[in-house]
VOSE-909910 format. One line per 2 residues: number of its first residue (from 1); their letters; for each residue x, y, z of C-alpha. Coordinates in nm, 3 decimals. Layout:
NUM> a> X,Y,Z; ...
end
This chain:
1> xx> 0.000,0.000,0.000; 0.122,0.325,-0.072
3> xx> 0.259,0.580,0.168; 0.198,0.909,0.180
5> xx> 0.516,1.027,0.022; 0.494,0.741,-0.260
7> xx> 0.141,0.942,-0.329; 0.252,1.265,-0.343
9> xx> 0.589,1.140,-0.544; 0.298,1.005,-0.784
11> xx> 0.172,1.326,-0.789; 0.504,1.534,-0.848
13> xx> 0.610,1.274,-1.162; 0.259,1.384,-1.302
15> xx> 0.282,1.792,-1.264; 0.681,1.730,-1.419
17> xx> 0.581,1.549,-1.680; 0.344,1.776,-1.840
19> xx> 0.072,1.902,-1.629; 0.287,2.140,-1.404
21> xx> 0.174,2.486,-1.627; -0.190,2.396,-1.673
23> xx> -0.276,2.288,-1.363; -0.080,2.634,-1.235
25> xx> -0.277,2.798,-1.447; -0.627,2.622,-1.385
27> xx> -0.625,2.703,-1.028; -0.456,3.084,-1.068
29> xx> -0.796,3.096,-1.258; -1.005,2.908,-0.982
31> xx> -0.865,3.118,-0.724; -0.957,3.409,-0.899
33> xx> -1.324,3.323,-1.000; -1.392,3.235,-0.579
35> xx> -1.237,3.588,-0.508; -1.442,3.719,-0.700
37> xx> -1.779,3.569,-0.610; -1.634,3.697,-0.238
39> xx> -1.599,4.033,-0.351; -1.900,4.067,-0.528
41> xx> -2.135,3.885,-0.250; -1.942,4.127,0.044
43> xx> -2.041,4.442,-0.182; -2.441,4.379,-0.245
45> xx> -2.436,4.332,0.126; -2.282,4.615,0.215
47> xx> -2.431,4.850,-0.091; -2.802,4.680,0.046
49> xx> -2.754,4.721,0.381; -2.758,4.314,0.457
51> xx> -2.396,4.397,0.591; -2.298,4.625,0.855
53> xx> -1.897,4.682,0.952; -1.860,4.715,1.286
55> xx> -1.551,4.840,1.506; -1.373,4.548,1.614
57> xx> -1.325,4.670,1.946; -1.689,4.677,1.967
59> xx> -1.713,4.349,1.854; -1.492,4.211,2.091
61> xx> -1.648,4.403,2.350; -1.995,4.223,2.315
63> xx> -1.832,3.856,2.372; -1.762,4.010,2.730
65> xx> -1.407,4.141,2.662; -1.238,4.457,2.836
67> xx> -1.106,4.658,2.579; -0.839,4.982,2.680
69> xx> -0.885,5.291,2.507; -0.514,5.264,2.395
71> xx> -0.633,4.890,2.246; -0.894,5.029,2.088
73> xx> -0.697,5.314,1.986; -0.502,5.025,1.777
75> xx> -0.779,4.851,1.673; -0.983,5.143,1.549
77> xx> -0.829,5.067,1.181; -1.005,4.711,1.161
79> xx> -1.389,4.637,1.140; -1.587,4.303,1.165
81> xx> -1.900,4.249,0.902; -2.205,4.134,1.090
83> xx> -2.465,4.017,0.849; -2.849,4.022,0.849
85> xx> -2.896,3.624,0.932; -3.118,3.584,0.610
87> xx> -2.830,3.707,0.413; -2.578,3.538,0.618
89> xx> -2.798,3.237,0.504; -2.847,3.322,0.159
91> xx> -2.490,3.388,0.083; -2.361,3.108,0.225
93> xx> -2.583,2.853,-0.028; -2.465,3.072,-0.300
95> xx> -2.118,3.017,-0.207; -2.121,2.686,-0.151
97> xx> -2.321,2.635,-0.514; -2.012,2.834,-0.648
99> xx> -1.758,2.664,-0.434; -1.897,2.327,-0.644
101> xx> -1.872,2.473,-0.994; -1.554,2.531,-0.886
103> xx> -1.439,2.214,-0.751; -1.572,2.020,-1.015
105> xx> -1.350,2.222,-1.271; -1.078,2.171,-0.994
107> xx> -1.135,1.777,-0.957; -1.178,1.777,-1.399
109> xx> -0.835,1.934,-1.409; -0.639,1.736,-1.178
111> xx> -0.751,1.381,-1.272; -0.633,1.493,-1.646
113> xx> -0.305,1.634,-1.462; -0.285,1.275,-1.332
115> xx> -0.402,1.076,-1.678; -0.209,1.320,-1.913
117> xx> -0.307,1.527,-2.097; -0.431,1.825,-1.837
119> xx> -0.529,2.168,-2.014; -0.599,2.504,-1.788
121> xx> -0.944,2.572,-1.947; -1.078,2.234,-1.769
123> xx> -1.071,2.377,-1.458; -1.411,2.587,-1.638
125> xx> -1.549,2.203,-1.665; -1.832,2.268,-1.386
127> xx> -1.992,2.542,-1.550; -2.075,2.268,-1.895
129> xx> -2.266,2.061,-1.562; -2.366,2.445,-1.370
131> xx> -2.696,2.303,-1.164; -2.565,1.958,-1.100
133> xx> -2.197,2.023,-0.978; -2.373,2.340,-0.787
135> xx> -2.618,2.095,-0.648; -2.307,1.870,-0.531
137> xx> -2.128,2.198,-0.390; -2.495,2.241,-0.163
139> xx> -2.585,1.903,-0.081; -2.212,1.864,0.042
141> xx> -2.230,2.143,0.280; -2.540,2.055,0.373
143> xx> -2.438,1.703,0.511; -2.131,1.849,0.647
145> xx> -2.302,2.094,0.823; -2.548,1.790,0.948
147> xx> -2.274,1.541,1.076; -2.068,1.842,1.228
149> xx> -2.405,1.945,1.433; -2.371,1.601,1.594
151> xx> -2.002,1.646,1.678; -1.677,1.713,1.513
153> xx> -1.553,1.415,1.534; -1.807,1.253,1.267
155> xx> -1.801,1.632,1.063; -1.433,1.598,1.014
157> xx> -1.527,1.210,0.946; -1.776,1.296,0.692
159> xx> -1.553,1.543,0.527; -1.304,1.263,0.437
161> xx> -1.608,1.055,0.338; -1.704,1.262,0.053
163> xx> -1.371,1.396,-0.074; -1.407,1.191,-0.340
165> xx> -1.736,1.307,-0.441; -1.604,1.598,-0.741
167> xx> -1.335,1.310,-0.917; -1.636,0.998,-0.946
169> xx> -1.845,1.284,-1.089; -1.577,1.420,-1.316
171> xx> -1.518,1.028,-1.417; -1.897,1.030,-1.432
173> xx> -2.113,1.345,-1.507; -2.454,1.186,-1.528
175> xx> -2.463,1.058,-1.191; -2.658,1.277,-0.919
177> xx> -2.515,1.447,-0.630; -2.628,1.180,-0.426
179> xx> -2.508,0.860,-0.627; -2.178,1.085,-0.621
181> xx> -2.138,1.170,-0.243; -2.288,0.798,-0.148
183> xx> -2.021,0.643,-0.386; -1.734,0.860,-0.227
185> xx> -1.849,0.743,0.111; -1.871,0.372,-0.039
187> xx> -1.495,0.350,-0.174; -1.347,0.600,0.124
189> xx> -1.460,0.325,0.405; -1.138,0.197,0.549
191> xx> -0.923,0.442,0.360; -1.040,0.743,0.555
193> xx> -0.659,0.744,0.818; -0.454,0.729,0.486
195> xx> -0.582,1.065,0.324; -0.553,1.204,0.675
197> xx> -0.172,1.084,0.662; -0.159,1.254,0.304
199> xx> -0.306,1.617,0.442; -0.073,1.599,0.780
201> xx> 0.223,1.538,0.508; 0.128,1.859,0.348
203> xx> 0.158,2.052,0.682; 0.502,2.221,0.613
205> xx> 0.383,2.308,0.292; 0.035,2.467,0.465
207> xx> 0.263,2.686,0.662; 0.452,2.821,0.413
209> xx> 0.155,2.944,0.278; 0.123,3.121,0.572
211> xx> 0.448,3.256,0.624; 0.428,3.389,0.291
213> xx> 0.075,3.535,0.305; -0.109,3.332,0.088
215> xx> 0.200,3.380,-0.214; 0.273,2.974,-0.187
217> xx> -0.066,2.872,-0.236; -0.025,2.927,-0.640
219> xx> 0.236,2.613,-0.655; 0.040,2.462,-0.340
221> xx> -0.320,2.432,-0.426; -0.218,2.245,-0.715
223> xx> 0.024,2.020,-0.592; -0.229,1.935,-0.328
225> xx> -0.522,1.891,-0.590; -0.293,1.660,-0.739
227> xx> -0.193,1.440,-0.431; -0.583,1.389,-0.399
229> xx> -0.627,1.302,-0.715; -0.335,1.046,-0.723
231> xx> -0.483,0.913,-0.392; -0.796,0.892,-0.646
233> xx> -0.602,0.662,-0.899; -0.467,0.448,-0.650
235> xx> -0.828,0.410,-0.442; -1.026,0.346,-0.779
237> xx> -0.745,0.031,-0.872; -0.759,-0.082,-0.497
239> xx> -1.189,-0.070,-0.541; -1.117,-0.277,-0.910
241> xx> -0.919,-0.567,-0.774; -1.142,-0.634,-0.452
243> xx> -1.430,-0.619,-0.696; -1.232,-0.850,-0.922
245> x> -1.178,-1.092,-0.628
end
């Protein structure tokens, strides 16, 4: 079986090989179309009203904290947006429809990064399926939400359950939201500790994102995409020779 550096070596060959600049180039693009659906959902609340900035001091304040005039005399440059709850509501189903589109195009692109023959413009693959990888991107948070409600412990569980759910429906475009999620959980049973070994191997690589605000994330994102995916490839032949049994 496997480790977690074999995978991500996997994943590495692939990018080298040929899929390094698209898939660099797919998710500069990705990146950019979620900023932007952030930008633009932040301004209608704020142009309607739905939004409201307030001081941070004052929002620390009404969690119970003491707050100096000299601390708020530092803090008087940053504001927190509290949102009408309807919005709040609204907003986040909108985001989590785009989030879909999004990682649909992202799950396209780095399966093909994996397979050969990866080109930039699939990460724009969801928008060809709009309603159902949207529907995917809702009924995903939706169950995440669900399972988290209960505990974290089965939300972070869940969250591994369904990772799969964007690559079986870029293998597999006329299957529902629910076949997709339901097969993700299917295959992931038993396999749910070795993607958690794959994301704690990415740690270092998390923090230098960090350390250099966010600038890292461009080689990153992909890389990581890629990892999953190769994690994909190696799941789906594991799933083929127990069936084959």
């Amino acid at each position: 079986m496997p480790s977690a550096r074999d995978i991500r070596a996997s994943a590495w060959r692939a990018m080298k090989e040929g899929g390094l600049l698209p898939a660099l180039a797919g998710f500069a693009i990705i990146s950019m179309l979620s900023v932007v659906m952030q930008v633009a959902v932040r301004r209608i609340g704020l142009s309607q009203g739905w939004v409201v900035e307030i001081p941070f001091a004052e929002f620390l304040r009404s969690f119970g904290f003491a707050v100096d005039p000299e601390a708020e005399r530092l803090l008087s440059e940053y504001a927190f947006p509290k949102s009408e709850p309807a919005f709040l509501a609204c907003s986040t189903a909108l985001q989590a429809a785009w989030a879909g589109i999004l990682s649909y195009g992202g799950a396209v692109l780095s399966v093909a990064v994996m397979r050969g023959g990866a080109m930039a413009y699939q990460a724009l693959s969801g928008f060809r399926w709009f309603f159902r990888t949207a529907a995917l991107g809702l009924l995903r948070m939706a169950l995440l939400a669900f399972w988290t409600l209960l505990f974290v412990v089965p939300g972070v569980m869940a969250a591994y359950s369904y990772r799969m759910a964007f690559m079986l429906m870029a293998d597999h475009p006329d299957w529902s939201p629910a076949k997709a999620l339901s097969e993700s959980r299917r295959i992931m049973h038993g396999h749910r500790w070795r993607l958690a070994c794959l994301d704690a191997s990415f740690i270092g690589w998390f923090v230098l994102v960090g350390a250099t605000f966010g600038l890292a994330g461009i080689f990153v994102a992909p890389y990581f995409a890629a990892a999953n995916a190769a994690f994909y490839e190696d799941l789906l032949d594991r799933v083929e020779t127990n069936a084959g049994q």
